[in-house]
LOMIRO-988975 format. One record per residue (C-alpha): residue number from 1; residue in one letter; x, y, z. Coordinates in steps of 0.02 Angstrom, whole numbers, plus 32768, in hexadecimal, padded with zeros to 4 digits. Example, Ala and Ser with C-alpha at 12.3 -4.5 7.8 and 13.67 -1.06 7.14 Angstrom:
2
  seq  type    px    py    pz
    1     A  8267  7F1F  8186
    2     S  82AC  7FCB  8165
END
This chain:
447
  seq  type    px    py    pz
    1     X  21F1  6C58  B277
    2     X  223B  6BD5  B307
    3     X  21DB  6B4B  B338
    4     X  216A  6B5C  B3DF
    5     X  21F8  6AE0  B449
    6     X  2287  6B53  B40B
    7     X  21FF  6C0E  B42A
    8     X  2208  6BD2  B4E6
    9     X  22CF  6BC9  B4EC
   10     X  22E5  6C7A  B488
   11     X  22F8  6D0F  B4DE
   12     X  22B0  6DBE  B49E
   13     X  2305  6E68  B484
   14     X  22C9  6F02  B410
   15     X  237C  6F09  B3BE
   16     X  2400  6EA1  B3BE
   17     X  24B0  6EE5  B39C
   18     X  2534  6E6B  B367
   19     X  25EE  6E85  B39F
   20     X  261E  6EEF  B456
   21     X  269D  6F66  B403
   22     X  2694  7026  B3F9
   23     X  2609  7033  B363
   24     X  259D  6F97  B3B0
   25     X  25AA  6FFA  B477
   26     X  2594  7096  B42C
   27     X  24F6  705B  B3C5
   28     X  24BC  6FF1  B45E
   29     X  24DA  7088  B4CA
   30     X  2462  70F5  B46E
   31     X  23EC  7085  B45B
   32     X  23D2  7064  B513
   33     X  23AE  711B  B51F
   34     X  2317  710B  B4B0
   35     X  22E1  709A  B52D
   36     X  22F1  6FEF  B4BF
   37     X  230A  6F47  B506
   38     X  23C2  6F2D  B4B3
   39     X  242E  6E92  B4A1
   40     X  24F2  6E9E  B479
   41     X  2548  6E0F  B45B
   42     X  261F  6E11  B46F
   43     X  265E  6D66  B41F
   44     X  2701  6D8C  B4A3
   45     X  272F  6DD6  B54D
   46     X  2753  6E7A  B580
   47     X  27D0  6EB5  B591
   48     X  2818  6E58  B4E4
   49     X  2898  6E9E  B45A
   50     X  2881  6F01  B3E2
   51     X  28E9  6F5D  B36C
   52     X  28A5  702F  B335
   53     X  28E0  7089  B3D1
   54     X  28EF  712B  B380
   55     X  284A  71A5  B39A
   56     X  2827  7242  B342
   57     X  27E9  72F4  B380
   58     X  2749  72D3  B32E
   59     X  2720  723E  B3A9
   60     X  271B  72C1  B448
   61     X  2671  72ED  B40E
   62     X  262F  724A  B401
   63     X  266D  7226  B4BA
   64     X  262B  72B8  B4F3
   65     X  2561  726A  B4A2
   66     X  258E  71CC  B512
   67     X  25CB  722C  B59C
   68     X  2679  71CF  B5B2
   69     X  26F5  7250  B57B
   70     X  2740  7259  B62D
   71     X  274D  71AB  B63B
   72     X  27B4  71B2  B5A7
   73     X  2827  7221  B5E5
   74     X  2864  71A7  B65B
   75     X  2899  712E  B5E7
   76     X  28D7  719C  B54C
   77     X  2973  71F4  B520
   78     X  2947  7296  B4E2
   79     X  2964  729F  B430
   80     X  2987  7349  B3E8
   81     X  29C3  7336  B32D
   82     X  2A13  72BB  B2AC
   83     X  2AD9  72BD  B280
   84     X  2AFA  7282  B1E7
   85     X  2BB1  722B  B1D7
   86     X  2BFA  720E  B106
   87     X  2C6A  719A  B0D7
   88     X  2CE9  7214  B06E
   89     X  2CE8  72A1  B0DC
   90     X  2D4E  72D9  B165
   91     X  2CBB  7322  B1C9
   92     X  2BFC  7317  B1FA
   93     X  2B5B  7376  B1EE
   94     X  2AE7  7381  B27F
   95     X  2A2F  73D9  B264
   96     X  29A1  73EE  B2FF
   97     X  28EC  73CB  B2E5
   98     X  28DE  748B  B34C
   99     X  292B  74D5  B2AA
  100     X  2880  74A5  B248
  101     X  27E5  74FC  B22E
  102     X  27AA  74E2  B2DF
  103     X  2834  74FB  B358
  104     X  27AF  74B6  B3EC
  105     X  27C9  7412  B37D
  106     X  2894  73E6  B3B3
  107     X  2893  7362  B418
  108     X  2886  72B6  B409
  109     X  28D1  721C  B467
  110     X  2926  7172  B440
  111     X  28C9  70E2  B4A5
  112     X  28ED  703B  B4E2
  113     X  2858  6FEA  B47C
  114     X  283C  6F59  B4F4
  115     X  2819  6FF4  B577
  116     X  27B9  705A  B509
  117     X  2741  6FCA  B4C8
  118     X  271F  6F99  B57C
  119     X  26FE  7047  B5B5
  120     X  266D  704F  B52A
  121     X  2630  6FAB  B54D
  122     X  260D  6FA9  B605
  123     X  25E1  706A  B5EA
  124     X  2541  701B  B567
  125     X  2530  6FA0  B618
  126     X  250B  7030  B66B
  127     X  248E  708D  B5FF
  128     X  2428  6FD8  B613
  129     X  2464  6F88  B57C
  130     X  247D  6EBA  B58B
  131     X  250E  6EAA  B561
  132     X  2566  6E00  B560
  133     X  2618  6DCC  B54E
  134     X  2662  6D27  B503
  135     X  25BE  6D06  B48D
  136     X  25E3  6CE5  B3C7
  137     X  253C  6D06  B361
  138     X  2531  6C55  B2F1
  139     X  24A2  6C7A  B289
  140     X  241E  6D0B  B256
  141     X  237B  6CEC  B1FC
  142     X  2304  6D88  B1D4
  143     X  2258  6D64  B1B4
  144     X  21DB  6DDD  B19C
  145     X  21C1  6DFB  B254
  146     X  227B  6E23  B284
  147     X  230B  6D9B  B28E
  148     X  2339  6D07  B2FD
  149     X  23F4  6D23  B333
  150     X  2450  6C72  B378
  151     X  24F3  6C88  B3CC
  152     X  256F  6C1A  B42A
  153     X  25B4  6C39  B4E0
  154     X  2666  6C10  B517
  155     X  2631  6B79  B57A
  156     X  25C7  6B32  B4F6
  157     X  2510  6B75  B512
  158     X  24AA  6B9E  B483
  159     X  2446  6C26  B487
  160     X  23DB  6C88  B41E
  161     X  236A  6D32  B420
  162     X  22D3  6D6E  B3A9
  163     X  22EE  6E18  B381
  164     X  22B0  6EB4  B32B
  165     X  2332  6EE3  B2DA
  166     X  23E4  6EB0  B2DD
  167     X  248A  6F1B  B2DC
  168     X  251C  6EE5  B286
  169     X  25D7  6F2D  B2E8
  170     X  2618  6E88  B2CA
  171     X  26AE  6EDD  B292
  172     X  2714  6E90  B201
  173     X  26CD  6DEE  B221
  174     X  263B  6E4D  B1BA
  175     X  25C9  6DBA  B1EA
  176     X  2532  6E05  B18C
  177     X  258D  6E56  B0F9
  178     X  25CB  6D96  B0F4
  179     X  2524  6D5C  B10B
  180     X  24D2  6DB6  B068
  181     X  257F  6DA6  B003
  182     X  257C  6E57  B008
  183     X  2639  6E8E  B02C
  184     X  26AF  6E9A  AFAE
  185     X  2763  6EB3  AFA2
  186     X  2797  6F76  AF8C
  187     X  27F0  6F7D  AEE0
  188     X  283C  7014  AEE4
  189     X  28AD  6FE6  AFAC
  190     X  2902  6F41  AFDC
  191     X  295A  6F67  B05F
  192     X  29A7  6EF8  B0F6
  193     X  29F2  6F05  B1A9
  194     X  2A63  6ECB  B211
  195     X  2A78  6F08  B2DD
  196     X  2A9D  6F06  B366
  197     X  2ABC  6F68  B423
  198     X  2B66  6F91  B466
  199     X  2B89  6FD0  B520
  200     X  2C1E  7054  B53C
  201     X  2C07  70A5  B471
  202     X  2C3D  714D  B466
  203     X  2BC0  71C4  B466
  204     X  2BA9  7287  B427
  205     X  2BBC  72F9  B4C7
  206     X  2B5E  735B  B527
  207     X  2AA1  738B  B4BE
  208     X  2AC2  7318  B433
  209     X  2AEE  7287  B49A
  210     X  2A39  7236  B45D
  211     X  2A3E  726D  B39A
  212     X  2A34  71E6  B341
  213     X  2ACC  71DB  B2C0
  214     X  2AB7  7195  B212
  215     X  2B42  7155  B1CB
  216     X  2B60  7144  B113
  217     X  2BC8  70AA  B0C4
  218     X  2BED  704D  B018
  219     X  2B49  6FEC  B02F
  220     X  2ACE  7055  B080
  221     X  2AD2  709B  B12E
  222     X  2AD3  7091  B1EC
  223     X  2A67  70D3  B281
  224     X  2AE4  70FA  B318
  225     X  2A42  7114  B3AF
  226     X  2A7D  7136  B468
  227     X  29E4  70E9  B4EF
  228     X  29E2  7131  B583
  229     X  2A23  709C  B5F1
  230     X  2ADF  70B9  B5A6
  231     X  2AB6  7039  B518
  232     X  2AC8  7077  B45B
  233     X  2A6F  7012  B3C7
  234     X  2ACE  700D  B329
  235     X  2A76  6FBC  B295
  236     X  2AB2  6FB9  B1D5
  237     X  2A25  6FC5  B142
  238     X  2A6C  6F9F  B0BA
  239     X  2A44  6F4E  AFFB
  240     X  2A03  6E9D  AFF3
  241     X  2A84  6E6C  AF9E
  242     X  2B12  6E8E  B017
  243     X  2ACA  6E39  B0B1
  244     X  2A8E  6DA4  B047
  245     X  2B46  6D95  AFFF
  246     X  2B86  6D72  B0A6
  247     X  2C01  6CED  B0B7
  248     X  2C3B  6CF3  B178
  249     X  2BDC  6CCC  B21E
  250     X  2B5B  6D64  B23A
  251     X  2BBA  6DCC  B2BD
  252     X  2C61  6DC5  B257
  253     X  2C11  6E1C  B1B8
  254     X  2BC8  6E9D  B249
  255     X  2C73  6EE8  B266
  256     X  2CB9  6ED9  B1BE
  257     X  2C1D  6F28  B186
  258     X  2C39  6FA7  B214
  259     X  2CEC  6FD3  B1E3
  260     X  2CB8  7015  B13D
  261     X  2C6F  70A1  B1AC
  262     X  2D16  70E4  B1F5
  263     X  2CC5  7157  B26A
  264     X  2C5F  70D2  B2A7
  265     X  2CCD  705D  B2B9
  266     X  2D3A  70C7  B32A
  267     X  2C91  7104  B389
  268     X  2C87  703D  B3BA
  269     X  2D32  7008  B3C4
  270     X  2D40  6FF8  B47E
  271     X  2C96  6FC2  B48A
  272     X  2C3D  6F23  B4BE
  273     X  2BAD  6ED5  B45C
  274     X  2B35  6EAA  B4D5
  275     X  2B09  6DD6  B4DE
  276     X  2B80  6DC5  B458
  277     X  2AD7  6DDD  B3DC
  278     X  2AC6  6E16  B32A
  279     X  2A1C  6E0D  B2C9
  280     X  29F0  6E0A  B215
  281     X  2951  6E36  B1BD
  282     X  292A  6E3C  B10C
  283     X  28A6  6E8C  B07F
  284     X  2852  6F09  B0FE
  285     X  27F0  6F71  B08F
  286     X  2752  6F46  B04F
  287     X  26A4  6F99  B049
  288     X  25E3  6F4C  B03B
  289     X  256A  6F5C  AFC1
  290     X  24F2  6FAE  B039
  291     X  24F0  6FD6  B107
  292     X  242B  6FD2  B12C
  293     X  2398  6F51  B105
  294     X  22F2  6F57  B159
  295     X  232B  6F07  B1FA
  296     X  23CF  6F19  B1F9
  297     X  246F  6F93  B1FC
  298     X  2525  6F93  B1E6
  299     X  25A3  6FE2  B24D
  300     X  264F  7033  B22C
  301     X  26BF  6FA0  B1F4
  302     X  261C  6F1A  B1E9
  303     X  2611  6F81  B14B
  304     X  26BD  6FD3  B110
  305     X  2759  6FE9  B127
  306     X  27E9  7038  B0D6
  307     X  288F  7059  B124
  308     X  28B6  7099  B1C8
  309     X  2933  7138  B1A4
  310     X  28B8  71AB  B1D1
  311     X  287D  7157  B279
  312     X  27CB  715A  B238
  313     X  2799  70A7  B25A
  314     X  2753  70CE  B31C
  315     X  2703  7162  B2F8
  316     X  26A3  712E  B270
  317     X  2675  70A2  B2C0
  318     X  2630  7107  B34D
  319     X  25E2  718E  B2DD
  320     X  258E  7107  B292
  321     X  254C  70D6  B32D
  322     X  250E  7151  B361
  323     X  24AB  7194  B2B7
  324     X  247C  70EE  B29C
  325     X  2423  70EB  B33F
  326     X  23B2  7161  B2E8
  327     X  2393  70E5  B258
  328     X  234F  7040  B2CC
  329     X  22D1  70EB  B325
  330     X  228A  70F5  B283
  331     X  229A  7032  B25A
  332     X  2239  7010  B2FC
  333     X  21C2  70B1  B31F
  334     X  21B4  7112  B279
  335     X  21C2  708B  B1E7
  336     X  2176  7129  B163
  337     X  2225  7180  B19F
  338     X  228C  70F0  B178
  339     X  22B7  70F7  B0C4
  340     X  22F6  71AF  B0E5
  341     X  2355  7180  B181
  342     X  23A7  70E7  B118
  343     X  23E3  7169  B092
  344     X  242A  71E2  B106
  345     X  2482  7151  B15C
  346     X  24B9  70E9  B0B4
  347     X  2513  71A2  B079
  348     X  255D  71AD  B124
  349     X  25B1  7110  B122
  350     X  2608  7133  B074
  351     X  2622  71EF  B086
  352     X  268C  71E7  B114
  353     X  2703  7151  B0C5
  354     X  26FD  71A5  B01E
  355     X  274A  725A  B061
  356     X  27E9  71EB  B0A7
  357     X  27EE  717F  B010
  358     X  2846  71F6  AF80
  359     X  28CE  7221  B00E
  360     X  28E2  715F  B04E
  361     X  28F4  7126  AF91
  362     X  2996  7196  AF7F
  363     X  29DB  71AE  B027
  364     X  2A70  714F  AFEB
  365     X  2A6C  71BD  AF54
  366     X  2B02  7231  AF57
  367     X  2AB3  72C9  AF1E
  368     X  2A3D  72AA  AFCE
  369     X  2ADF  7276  B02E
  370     X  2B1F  731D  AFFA
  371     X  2A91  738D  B02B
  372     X  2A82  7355  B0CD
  373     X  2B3C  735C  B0E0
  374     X  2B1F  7426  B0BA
  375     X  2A71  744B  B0EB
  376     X  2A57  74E0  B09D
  377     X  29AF  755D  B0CA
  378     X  29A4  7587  B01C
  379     X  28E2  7590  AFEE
  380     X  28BC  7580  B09A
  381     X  28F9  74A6  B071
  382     X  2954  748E  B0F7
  383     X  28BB  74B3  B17D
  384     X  2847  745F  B123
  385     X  28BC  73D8  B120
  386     X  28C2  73D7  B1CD
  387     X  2808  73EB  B1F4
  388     X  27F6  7339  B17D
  389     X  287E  72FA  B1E2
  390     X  2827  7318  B296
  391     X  277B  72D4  B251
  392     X  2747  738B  B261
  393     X  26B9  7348  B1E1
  394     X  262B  73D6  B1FC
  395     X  2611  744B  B16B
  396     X  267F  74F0  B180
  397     X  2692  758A  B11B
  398     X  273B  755C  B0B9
  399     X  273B  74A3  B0D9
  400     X  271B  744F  B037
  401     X  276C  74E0  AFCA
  402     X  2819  74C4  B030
  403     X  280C  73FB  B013
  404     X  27DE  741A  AF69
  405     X  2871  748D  AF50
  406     X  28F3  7412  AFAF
  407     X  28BE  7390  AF11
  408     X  28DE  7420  AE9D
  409     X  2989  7441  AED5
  410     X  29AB  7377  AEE4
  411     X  2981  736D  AE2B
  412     X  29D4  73FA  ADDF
  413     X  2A8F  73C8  AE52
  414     X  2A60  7311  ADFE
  415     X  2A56  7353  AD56
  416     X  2B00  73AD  AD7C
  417     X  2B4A  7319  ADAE
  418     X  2AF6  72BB  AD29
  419     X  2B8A  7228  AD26
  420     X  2B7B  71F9  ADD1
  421     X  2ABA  720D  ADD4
  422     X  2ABC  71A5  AD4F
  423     X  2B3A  7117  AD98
  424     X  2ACB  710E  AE3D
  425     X  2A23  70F0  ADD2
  426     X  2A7D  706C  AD67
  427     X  2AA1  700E  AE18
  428     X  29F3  7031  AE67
  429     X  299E  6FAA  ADF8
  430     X  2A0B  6F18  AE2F
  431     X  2A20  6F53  AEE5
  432     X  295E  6F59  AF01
  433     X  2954  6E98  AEA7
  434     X  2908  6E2D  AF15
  435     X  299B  6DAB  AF50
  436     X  2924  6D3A  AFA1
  437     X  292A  6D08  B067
  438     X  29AC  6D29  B0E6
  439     X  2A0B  6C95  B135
  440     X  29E5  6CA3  B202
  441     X  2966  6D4C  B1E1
  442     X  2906  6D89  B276
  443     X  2871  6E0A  B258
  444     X  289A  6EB8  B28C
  445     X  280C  6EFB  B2C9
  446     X  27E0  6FBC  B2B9
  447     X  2750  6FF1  B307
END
């Protein structure tokens, strides 16, 4: 407990939610519905940057339960499909989300994050959430009455807040996970990035102007993803070992590395990179040991993250958000409910990572480069593919049989091509070693 001079300077709240991105104004959204006095605290300024622009079908439903899916609109590109571009081939495959298992569920859109984020923040404002920008939460101490969360303002002032219960969406600054030494390095992905936006990038025409394109090269691959405001972000993830090799200055090793994707390459040829900036980030996956305590939860990337291909990192941080909403009702009203609620929520947070994972451990595979170069509908795969794809994540008749049957297929084309299976698992070990810290990283942030 605080002393009685610090009690008078404290302010109260029911629950406190840590970090003003999409899973922390989602959470604090909901929350404010139920009628609770909340507290979010943003250590920055909206509008600020971040990098995860593209969205995926299965986020229209979660606007639609906050009730901002025409303000989106306005500030997304509609995003029908994926194309997929190969290094060794003289053509590309595009595939719609329509061509799934829900056609309702084929549209998506790439964002501006610094929009987006603001449009969810000042949207929890509005449902009566306090929310406050440019406050970085110092310290959190739980006692058995709730927790005592200190933070820092931009001009120095020290606040603090006694609490209920506290919600981390601190993002991957994972201040709790950090906290209880919880997170943990994902051993099986060690990936990094390197990005940035150009103005004037050619674009597909006409409907697939705002598919995102990924790009396969030598050391991993790219995202190609056309905003709305004419701008087009273009970001390599690639092995740890290639971006930690570098030996130039950071936007120099950019293009090169973009010239190993020809297609690219000529896509941004007579385009300008916008502020003359290129970013870095390294070792993004990781997981924690556990997303719920007693008075506390974790949100999207506060507890995992793995890599971005699928575009998964905003709407899990927002489905988290809002099903963990239902977690703190129990925490606070119900406390016999709790141990349930934490369940359902703890198998939520790694079921939704884990049906990405398989896929995002061999996307660079080329047995997986080669079926979705030739999607094939064979077993029904290729619309169950597509369903995974959109975040179409709600049990339907065929779903799991068609995924299960796209791993079948993968397997049995690996085993035929047993010497280049083989060659590509003989790398994997060395190309997921951890190759310690980048020189000049910046944290991409995902959700």
């Amino acid at each position: 407990m605080v002393s009685g001079q610090e009690e008078a300077q404290v302010e109260h709240c029911d629950v406190l939610v840590i970090g003003g991105g999409p899973g922390g104004s989602t959470m604090s959204t909901m929350l404010a519905r139920q009628g609770r006095r909340v507290v979010m605290l943003e250590k920055d300024h909206h509008p600020r940057f971040h990098i995860g622009e593209s969205l995926l079908p299965g986020n229209g439903e979660l606007f639609d339960r906050l009730g901002v899916r025409a303000q989106v609109d306005r500030i997304g590109m509609p995003k029908y499909g994926i194309e997929f571009v190969p290094p060794d081939l003289p053509y590309t495959s595009v595939v719609e989300f329509g061509d799934g298992l829900d056609p309702n569920k084929g549209t998506a859109w790439q964002v501006r994050r610094s929009e987006l984020d603001e449009l969810l923040f000042r949207h929890a404002q509005k449902e009566g959430a306090v929310a406050l920008e440019g406050a970085k939460v110092r310290e959190v101490d739980f006692d058995a009455e709730g927790a005592t969360v200190r933070a820092v303002t931009n001009d120095g002032r020290r606040r603090a807040w006694r609490t209920r219960f506290v919600v981390d969406a601190s993002g991957r600054d994972t201040l709790l996970a950090n906290k209880f030494k919880s997170k943990s390095r994902n051993p099986k992905h060690n990936s990094t990035a390197i990005f940035g936006h150009f103005r004037n990038a050619r674009r597909l025409e006409g409907r697939q102007e705002g598919h995102i394109t990924i790009c396969w090269f030598e050391h991993g691959w790219f995202w190609f993803i056309p905003l709305a405001d004419g701008t087009t972000s273009v970001g390599a993830v690639c092995w740890a070992y290639y971006l930690k090799g570098r030996d130039k200055p950071l936007k120099d090793f950019f293009f090169d590395t973009i010239a190993m994707a020809p297609e690219l390459a000529d896509r941004v040829k007579d385009a300008e990179l916008i502020d003359d900036a290129v970013h870095a980030t390294g070792n993004f996956s990781y997981a924690g040991t556990h997303a719920t305590g007693d008075r506390y939860l974790l949100v999207g990337d506060a507890f995992t993250f793995v890599d971005p291909m699928f575009s998964t990192g905003v709407y899990l941080a927002m489905l988290s958000g809002l099903e963990g909403a239902e977690v703190v009702a129990a925490a606070l009203d119900r406390p016999a409910a709790l141990p349930a609620a934490r369940a359902r929520y703890e198998k939520l947070m790694r079921s939704i990572p884990a049906k990405y994972s398989w896929f995002i451990y061999r996307v660079t595979n080329p047995t997986i480069r080669d079926m979705f170069m030739h999607p094939r509908n064979v077993f029904n795969i290729k619309r169950g593919l597509l369903s995974l794809l959109a975040a179409d994540l709600t049990p339907k008749p065929g779903f799991g049989r068609s995924v299960f049957m796209f791993k079948v297929v993968y397997y049995f084309v690996s085993v035929i091509n047993w010497r280049r299976t083989y060659a590509g698992w003989k790398r994997r070990p060395d190309n997921i070693r951890d190759h310690g810290p980048l020189q000049g990283e910046t944290v991409m942030k995902a959700d």
